[in-house]
N, CA, C and O atoms as CSV, one atom per row, in Angstrom:
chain,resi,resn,atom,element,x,y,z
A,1,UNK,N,N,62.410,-61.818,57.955
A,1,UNK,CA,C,61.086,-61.563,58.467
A,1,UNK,C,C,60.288,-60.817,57.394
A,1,UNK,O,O,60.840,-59.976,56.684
A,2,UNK,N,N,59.146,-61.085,57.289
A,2,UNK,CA,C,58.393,-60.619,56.146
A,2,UNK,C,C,57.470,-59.327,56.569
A,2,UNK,O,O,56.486,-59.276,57.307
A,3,UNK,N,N,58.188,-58.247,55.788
A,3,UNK,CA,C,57.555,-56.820,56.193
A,3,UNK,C,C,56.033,-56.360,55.401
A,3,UNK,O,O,55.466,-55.303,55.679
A,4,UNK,N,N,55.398,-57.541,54.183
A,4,UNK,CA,C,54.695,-56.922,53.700
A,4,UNK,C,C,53.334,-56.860,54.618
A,4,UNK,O,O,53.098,-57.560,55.602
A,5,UNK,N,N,52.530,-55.880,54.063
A,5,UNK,CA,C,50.965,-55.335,54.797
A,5,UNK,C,C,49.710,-56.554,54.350
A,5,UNK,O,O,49.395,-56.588,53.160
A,6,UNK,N,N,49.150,-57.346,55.141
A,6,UNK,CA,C,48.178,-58.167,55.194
A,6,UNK,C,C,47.064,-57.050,54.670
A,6,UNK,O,O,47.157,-55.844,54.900
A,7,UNK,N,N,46.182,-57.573,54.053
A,7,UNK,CA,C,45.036,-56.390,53.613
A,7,UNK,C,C,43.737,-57.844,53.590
A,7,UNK,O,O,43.901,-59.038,53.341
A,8,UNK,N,N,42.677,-57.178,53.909
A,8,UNK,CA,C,41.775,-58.120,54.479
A,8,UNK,C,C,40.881,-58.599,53.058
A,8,UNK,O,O,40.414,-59.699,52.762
A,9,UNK,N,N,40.860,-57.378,52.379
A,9,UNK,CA,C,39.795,-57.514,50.862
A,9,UNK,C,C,40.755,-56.551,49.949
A,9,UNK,O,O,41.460,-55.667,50.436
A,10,UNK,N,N,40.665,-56.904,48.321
A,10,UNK,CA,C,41.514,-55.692,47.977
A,10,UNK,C,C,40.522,-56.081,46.552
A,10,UNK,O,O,40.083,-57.155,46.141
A,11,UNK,N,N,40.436,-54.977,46.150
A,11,UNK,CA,C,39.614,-54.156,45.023
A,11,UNK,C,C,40.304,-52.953,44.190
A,11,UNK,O,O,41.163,-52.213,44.671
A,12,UNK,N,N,39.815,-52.869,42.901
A,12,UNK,CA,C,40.447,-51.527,42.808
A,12,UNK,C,C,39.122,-50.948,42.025
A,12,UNK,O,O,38.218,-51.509,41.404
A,13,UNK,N,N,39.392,-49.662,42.311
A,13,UNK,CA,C,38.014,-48.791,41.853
A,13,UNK,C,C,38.355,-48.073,40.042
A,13,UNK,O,O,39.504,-47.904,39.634
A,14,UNK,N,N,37.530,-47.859,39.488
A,14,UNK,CA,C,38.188,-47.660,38.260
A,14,UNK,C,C,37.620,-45.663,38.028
A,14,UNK,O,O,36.427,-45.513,38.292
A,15,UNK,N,N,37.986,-45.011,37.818
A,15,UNK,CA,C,37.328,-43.338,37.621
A,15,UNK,C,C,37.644,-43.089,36.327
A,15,UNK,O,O,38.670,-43.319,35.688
A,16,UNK,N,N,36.223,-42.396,35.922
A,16,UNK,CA,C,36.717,-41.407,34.368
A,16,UNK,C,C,36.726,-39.874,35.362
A,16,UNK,O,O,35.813,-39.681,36.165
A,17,UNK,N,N,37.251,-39.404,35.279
A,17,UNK,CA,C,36.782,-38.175,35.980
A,17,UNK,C,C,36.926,-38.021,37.595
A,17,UNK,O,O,37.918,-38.425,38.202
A,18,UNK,N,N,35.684,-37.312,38.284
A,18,UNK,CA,C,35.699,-37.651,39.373
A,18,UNK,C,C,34.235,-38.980,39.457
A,18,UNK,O,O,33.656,-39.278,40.501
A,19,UNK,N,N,34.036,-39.366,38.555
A,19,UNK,CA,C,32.899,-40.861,38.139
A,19,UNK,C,C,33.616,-42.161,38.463
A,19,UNK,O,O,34.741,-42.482,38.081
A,20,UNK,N,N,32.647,-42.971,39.354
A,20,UNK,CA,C,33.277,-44.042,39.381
A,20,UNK,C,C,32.789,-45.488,38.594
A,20,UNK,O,O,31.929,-46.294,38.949
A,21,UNK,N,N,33.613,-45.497,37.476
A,21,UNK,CA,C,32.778,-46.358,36.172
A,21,UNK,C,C,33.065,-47.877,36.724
A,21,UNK,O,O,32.581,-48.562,35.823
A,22,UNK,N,N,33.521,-48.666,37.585
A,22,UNK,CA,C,33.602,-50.108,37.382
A,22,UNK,C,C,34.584,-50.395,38.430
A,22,UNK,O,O,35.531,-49.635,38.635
A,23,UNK,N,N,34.351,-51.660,39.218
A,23,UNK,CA,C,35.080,-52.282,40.279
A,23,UNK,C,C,35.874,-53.462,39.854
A,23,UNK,O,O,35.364,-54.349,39.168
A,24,UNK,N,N,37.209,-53.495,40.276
A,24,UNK,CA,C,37.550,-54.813,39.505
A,24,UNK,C,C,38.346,-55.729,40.816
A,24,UNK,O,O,38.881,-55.321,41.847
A,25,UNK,N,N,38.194,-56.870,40.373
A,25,UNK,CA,C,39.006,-58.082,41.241
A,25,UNK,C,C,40.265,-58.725,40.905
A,25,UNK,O,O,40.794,-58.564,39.804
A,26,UNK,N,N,40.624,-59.250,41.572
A,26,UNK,CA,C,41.395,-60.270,40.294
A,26,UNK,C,C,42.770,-59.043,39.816
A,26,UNK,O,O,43.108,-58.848,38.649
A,27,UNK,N,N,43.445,-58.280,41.146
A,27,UNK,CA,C,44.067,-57.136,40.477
A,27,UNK,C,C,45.351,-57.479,40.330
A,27,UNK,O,O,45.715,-58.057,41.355
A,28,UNK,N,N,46.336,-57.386,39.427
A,28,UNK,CA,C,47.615,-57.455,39.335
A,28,UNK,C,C,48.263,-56.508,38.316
A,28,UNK,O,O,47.978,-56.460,37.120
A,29,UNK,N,N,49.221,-55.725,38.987
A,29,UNK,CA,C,49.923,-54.649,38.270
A,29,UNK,C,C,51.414,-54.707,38.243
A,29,UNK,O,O,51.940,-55.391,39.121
A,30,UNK,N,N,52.105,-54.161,37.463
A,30,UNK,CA,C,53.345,-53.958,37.176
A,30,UNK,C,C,54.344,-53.067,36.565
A,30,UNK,O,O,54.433,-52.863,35.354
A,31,UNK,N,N,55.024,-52.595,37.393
A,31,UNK,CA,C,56.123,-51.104,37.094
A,31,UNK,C,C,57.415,-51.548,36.705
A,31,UNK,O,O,58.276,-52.059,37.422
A,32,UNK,N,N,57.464,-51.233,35.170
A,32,UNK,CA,C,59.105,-51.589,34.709
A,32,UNK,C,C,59.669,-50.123,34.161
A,32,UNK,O,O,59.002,-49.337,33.486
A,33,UNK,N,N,60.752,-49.968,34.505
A,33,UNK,CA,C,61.679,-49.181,34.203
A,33,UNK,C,C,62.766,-49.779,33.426
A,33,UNK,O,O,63.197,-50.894,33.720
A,34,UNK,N,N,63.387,-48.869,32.124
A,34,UNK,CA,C,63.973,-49.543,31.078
A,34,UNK,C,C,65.200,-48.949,31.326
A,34,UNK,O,O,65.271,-47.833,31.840
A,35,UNK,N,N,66.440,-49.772,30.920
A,35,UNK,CA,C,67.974,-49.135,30.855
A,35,UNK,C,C,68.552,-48.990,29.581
A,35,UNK,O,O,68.406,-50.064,28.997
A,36,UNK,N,N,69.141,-48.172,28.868
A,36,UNK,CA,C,69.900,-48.373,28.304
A,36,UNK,C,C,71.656,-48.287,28.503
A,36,UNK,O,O,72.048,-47.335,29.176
A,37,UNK,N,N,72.470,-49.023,28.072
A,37,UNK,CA,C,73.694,-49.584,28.153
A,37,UNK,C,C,74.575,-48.093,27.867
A,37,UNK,O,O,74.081,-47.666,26.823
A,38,UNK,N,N,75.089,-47.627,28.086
A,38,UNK,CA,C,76.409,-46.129,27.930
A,38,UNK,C,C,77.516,-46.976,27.488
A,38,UNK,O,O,78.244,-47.620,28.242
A,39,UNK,N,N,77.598,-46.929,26.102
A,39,UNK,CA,C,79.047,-47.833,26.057
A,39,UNK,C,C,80.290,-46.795,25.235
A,39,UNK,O,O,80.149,-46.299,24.116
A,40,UNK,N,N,81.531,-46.641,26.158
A,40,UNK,CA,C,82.872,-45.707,25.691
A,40,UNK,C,C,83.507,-46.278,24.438
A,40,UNK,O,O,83.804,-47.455,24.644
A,41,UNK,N,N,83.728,-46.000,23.587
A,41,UNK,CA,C,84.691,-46.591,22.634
A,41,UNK,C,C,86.251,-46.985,23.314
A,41,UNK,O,O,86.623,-46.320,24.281
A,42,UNK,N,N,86.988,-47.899,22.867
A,42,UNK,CA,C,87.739,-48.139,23.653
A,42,UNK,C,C,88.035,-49.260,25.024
A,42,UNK,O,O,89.016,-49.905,25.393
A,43,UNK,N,N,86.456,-49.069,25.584
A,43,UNK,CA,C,86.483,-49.996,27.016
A,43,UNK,C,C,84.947,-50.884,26.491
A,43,UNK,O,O,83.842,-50.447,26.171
A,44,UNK,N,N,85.512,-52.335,26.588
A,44,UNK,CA,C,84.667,-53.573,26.161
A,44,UNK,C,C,83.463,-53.825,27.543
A,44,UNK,O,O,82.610,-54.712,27.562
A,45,UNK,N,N,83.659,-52.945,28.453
A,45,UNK,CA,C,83.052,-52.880,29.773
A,45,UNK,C,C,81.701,-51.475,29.512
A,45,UNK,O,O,81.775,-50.328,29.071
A,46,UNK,N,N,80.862,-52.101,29.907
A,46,UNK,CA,C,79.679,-50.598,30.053
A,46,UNK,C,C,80.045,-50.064,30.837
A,46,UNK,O,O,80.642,-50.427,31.850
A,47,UNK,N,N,79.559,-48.540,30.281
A,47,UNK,CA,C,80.281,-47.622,31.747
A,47,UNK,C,C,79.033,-47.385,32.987
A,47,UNK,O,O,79.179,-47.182,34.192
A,48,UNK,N,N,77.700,-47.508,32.113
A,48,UNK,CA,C,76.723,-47.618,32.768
A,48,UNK,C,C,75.384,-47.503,32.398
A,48,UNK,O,O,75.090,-47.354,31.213
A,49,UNK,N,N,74.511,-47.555,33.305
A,49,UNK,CA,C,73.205,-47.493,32.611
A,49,UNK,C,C,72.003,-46.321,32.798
A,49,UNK,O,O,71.599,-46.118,33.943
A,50,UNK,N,N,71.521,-45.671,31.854
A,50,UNK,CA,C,70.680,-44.292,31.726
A,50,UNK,C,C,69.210,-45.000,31.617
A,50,UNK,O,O,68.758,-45.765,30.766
A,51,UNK,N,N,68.675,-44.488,32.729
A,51,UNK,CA,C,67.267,-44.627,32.327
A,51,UNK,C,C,66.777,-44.083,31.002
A,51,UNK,O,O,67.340,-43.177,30.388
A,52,UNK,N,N,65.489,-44.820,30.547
A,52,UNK,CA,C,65.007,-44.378,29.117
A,52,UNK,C,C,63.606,-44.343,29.344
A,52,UNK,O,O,63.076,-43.574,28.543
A,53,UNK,N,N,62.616,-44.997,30.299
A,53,UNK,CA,C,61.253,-44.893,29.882
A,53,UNK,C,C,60.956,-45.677,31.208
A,53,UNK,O,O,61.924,-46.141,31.810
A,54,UNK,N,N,59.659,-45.867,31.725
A,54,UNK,CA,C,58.782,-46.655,32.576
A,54,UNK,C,C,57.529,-46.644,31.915
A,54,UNK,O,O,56.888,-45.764,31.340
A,55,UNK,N,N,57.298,-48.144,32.199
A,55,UNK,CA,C,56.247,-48.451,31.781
A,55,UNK,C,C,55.203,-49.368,32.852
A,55,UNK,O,O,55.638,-50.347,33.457
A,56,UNK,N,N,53.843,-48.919,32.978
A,56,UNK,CA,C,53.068,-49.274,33.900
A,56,UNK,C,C,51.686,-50.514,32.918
A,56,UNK,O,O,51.111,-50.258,31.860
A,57,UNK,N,N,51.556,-51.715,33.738
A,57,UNK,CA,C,50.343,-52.234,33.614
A,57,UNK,C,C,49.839,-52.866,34.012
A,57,UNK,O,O,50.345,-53.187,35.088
A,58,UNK,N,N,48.587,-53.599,33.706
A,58,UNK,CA,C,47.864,-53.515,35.045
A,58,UNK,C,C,46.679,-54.665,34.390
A,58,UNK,O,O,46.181,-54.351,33.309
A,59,UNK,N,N,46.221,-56.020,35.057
A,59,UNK,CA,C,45.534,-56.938,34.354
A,59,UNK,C,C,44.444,-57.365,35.820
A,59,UNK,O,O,44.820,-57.567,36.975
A,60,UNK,N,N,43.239,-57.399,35.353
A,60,UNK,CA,C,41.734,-57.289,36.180
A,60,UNK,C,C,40.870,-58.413,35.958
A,60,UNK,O,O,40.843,-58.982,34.867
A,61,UNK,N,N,40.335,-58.678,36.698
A,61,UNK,CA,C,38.860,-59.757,36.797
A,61,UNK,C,C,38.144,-58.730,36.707
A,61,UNK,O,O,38.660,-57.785,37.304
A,62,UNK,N,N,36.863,-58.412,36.066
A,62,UNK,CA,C,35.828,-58.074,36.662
A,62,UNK,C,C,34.354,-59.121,36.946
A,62,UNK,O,O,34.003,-60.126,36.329
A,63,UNK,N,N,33.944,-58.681,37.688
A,63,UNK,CA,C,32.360,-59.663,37.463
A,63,UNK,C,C,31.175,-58.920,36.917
A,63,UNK,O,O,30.741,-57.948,37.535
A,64,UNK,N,N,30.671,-59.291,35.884
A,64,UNK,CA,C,29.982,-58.447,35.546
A,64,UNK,C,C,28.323,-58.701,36.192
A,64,UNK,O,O,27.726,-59.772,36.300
A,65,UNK,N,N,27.883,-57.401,36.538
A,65,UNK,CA,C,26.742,-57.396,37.310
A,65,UNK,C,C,25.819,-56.332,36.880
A,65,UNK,O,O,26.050,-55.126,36.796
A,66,UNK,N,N,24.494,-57.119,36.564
A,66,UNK,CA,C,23.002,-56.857,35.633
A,66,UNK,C,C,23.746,-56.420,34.318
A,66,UNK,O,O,23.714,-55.299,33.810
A,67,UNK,N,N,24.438,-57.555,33.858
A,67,UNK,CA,C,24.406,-58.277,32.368
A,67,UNK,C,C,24.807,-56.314,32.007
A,67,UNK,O,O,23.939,-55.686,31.400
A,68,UNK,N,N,25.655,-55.832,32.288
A,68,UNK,CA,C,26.343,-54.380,32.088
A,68,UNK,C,C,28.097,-54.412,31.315
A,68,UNK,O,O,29.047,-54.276,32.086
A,69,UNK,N,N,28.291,-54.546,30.206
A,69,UNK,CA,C,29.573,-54.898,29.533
A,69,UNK,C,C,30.581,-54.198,30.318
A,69,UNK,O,O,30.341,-53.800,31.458
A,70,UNK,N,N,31.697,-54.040,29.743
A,70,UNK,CA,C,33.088,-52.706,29.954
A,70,UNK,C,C,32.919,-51.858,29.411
A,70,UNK,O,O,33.395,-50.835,29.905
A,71,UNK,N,N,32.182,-51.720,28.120
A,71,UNK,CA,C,31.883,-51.194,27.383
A,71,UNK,C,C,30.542,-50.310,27.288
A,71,UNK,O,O,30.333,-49.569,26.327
A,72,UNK,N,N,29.706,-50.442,28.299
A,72,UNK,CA,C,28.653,-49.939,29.272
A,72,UNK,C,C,29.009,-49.546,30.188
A,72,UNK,O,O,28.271,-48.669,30.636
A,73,UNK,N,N,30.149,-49.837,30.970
A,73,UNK,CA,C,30.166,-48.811,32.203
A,73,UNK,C,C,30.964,-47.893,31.673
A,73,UNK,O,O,31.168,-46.986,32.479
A,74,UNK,N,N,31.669,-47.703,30.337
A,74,UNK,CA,C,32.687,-46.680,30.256
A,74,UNK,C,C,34.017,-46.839,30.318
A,74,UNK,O,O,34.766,-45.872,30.176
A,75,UNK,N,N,34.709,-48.734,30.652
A,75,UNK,CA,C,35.491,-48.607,30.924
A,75,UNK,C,C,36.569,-49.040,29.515
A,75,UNK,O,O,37.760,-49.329,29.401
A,76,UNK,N,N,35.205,-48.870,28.422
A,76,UNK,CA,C,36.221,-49.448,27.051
A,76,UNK,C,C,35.911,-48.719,26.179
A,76,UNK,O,O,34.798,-48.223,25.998
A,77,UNK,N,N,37.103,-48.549,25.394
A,77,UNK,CA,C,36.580,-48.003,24.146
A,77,UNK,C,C,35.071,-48.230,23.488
A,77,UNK,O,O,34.604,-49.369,23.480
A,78,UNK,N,N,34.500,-47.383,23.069
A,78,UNK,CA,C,33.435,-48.021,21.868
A,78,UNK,C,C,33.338,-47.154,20.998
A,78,UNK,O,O,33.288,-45.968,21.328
A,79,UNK,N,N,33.282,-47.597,19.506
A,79,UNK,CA,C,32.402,-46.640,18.394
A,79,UNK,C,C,33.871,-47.064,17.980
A,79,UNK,O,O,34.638,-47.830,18.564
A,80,UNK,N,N,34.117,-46.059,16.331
A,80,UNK,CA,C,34.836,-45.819,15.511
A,80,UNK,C,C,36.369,-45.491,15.557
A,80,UNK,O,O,36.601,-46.134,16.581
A,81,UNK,N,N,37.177,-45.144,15.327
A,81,UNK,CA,C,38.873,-45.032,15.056
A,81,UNK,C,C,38.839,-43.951,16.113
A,81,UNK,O,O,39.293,-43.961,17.257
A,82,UNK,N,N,38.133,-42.939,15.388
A,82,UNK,CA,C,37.901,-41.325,16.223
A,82,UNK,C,C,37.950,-41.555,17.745
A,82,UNK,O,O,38.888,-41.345,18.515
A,83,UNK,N,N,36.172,-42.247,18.107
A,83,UNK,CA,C,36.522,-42.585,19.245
A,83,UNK,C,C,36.998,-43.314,20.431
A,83,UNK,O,O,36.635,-43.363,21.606
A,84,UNK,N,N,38.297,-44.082,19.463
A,84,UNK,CA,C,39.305,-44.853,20.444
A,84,UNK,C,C,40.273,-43.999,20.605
A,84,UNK,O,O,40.940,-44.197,21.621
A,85,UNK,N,N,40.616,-43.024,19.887
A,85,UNK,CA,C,41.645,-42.267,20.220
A,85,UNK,C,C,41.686,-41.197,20.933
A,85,UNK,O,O,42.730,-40.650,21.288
A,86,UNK,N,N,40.280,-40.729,21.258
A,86,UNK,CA,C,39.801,-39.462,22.477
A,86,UNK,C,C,39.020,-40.416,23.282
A,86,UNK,O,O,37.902,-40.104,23.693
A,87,UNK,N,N,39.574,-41.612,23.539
A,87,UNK,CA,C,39.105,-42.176,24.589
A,87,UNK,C,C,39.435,-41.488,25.816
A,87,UNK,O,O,40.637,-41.225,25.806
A,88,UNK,N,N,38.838,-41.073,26.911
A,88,UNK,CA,C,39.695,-40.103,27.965
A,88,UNK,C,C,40.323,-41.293,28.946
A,88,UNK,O,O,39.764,-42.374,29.132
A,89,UNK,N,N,41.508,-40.916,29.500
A,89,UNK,CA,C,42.313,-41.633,30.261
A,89,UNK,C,C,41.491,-41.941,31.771
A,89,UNK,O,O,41.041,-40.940,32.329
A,90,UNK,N,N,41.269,-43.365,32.490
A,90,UNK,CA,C,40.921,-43.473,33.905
A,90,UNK,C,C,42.273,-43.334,35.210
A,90,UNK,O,O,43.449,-43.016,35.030
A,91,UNK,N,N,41.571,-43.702,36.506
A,91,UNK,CA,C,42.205,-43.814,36.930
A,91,UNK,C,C,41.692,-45.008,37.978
A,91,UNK,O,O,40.539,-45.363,38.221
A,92,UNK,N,N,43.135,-45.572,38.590
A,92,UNK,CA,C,42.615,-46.919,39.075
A,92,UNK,C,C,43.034,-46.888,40.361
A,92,UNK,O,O,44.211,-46.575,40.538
A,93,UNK,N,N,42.224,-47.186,41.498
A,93,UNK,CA,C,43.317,-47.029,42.438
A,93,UNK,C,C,42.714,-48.122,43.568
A,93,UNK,O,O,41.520,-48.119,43.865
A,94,UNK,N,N,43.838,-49.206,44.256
A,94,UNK,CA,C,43.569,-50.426,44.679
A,94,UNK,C,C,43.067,-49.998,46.162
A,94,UNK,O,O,43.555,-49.087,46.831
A,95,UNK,N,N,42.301,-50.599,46.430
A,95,UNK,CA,C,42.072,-50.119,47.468
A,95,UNK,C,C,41.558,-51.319,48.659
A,95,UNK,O,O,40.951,-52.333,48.316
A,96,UNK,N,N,41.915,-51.009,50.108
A,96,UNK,CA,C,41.464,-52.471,51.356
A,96,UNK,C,C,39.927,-51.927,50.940
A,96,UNK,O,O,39.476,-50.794,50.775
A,97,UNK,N,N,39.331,-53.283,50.847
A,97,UNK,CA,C,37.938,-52.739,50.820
A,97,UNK,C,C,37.062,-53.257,52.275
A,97,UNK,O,O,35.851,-53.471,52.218
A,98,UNK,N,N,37.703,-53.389,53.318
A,98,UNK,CA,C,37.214,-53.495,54.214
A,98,UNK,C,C,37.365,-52.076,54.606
A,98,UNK,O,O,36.458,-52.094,55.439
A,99,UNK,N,N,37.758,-50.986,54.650
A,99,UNK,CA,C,37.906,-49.916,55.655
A,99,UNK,C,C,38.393,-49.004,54.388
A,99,UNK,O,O,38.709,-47.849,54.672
A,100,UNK,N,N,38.479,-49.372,53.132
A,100,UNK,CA,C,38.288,-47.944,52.329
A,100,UNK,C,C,39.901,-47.508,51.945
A,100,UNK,O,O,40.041,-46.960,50.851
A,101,UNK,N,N,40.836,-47.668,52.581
A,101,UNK,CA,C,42.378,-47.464,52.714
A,101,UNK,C,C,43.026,-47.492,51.317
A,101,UNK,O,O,43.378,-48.635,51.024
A,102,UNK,N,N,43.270,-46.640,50.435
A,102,UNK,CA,C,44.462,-47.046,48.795
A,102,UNK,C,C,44.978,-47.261,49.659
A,102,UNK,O,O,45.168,-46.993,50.845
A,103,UNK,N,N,45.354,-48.182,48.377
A,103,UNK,CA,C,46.912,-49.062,48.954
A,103,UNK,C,C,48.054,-48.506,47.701
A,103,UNK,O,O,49.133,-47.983,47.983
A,104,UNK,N,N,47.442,-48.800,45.948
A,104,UNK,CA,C,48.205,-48.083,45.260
A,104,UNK,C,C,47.096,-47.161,44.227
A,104,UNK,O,O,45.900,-47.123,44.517
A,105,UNK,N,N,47.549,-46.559,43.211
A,105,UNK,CA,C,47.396,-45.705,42.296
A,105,UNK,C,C,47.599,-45.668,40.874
A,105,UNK,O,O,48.753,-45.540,40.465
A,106,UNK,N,N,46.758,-45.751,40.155
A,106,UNK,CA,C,47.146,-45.798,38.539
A,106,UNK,C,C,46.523,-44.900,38.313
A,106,UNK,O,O,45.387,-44.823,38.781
A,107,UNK,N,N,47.030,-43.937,37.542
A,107,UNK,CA,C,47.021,-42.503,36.724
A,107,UNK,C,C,47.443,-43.127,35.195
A,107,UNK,O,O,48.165,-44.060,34.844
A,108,UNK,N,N,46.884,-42.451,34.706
A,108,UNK,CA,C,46.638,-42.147,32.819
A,108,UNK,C,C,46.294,-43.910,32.483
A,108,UNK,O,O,47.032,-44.740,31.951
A,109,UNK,N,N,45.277,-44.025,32.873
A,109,UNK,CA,C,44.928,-45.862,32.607
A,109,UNK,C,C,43.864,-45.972,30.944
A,109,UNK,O,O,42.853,-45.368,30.587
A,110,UNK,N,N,44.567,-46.851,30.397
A,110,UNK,CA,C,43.897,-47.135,28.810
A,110,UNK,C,C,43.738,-48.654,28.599
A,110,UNK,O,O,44.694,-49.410,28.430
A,111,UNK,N,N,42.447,-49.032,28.623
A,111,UNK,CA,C,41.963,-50.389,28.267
A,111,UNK,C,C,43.132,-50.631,26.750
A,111,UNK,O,O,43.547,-49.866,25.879
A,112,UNK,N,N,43.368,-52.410,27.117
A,112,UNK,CA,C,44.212,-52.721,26.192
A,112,UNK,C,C,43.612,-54.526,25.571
A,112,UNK,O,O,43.293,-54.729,24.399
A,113,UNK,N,N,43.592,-55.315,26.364
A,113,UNK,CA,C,42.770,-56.335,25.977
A,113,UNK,C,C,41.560,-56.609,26.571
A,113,UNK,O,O,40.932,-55.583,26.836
A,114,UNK,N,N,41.074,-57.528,26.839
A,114,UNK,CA,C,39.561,-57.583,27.367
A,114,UNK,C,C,39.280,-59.550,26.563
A,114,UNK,O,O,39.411,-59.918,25.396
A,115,UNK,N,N,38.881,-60.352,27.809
A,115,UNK,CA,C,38.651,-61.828,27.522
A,115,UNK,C,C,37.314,-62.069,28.304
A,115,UNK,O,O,37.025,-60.987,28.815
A,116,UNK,N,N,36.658,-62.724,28.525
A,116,UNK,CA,C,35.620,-63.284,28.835
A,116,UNK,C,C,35.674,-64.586,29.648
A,116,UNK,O,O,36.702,-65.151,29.276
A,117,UNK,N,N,35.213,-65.147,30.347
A,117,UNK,CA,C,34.922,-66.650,30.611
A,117,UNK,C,C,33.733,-66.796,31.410
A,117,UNK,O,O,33.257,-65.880,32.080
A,118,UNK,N,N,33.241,-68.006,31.328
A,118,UNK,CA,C,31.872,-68.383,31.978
A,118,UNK,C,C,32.375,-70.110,32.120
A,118,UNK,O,O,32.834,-70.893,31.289
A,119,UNK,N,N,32.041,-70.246,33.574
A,119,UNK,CA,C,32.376,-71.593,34.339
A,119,UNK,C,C,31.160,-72.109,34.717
A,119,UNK,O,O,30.158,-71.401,34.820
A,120,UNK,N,N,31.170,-73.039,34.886
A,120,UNK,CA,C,29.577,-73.882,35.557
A,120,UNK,C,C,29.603,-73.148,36.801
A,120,UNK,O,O,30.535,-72.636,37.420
A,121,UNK,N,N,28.138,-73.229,37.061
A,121,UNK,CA,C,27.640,-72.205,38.466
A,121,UNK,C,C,28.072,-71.004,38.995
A,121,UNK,O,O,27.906,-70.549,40.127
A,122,UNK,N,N,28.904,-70.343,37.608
A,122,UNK,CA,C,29.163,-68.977,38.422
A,122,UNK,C,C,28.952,-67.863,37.308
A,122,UNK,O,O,28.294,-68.254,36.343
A,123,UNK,N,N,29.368,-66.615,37.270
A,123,UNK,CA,C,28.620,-65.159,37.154
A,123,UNK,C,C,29.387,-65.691,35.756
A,123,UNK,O,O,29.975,-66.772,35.780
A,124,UNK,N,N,29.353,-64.986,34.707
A,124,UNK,CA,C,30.698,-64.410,33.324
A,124,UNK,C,C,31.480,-63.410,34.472
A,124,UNK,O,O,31.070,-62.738,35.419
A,125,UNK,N,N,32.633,-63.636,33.965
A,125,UNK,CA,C,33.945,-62.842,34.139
A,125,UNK,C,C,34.560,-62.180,33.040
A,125,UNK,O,O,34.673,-62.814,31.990
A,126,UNK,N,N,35.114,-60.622,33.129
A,126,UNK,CA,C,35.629,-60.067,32.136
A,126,UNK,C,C,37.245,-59.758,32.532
A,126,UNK,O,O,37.471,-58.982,33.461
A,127,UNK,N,N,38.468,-60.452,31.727
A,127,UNK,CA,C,39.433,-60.442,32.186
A,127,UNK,C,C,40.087,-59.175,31.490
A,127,UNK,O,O,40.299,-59.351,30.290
A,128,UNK,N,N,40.412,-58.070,31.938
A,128,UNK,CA,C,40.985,-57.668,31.057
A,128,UNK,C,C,42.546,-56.676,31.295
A,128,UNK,O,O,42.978,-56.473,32.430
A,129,UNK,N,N,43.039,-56.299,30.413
A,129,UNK,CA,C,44.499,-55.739,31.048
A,129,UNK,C,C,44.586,-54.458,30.251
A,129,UNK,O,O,44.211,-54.324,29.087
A,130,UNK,N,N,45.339,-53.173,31.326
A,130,UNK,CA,C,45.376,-52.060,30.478
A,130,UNK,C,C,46.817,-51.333,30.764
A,130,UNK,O,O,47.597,-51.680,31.651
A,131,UNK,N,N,46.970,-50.516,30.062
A,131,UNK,CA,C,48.404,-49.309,30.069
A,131,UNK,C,C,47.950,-48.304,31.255
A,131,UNK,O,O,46.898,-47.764,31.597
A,132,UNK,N,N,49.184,-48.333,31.665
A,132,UNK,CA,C,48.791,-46.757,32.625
A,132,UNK,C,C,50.208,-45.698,32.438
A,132,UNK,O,O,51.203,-45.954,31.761
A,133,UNK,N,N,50.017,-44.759,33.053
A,133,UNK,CA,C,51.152,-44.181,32.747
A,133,UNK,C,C,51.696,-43.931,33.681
A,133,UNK,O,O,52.891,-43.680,33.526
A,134,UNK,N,N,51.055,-43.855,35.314
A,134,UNK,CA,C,52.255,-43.738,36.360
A,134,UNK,C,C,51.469,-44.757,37.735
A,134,UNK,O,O,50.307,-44.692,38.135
A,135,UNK,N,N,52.348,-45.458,38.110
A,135,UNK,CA,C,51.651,-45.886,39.721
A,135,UNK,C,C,52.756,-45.615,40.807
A,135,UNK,O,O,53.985,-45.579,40.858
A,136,UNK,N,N,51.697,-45.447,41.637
A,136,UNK,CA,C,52.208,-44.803,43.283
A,136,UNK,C,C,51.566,-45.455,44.266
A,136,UNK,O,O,50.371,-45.747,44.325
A,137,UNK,N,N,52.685,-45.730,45.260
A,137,UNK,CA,C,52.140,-46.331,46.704
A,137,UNK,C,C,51.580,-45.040,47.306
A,137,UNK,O,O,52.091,-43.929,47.446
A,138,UNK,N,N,50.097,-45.634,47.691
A,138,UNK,CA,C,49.658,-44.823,48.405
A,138,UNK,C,C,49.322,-45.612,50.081
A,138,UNK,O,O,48.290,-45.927,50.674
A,139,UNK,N,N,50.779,-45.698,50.389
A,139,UNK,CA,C,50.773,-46.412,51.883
A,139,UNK,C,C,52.005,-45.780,52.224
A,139,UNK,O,O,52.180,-45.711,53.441
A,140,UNK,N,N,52.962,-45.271,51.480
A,140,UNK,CA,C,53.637,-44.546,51.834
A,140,UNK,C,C,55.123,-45.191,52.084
A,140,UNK,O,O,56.041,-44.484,52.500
């Protein structure tokens, strides 16, 4: 029987701060946790496996609306070396957008690619995917 939560609209909101720079569609994220192998001298068998790192990310539609880049709302780097590297970290968090409800959470979020497309009869789309550093169900 299938336990997952039906959600009617889902969005995720993007924050620098307590600012809310950009809405995105099109949301898909992903939490990997890495192993490394414990191996005994002696036994051709692993004895087991030690976590080493998690890694969070996270790839978006946006639509862009009154011709406003990523890069205009804040949600991309712009300017020089300097300021990609004090870029300040967002946060992303998915949310039912019928009734307002997170569903999840991205903390320490950093734009990473960014694509474009434009189809007959519809808006430009900005596809883009970023690093985060932790996500959490916020459904509990």
């Amino acid at each position: 029987m299938a336990t997952g939560k039906a959600i009617s609209g889902a969005a995720a909101v993007l924050f620098l701060g307590d600012k809310e720079v950009g809405w995105c569609t099109g949301v898909s994220a992903q939490e990997t946790v890495e192993y490394a192998p414990i191996d005994v001298l002696g036994n051709i068998d692993v004895y087991g496996h030690e976590p080493i790192r998690r890694t969070v990310s996270m790839s978006a539609s946006f639509v862009r609306i009154k011709n406003e880049s990523l890069k205009e709302q804040s949600v991309w780097a712009k300017g020089e070396t300097a300021d990609v590297i004090s870029f300040a970290p967002m946060e992303a968090i998915l949310i039912d957008t019928t009734d307002g409800t997170p569903i999840f959470k991205l903390e320490g979020v950093y734009p990473q690619t960014r694509n474009w497309q434009v189809q007959k009869g519809s808006v430009v789309t900005v596809n883009a995917t970023f690093y985060a550093k932790r996500m959490t169900d916020e459904t509990g």
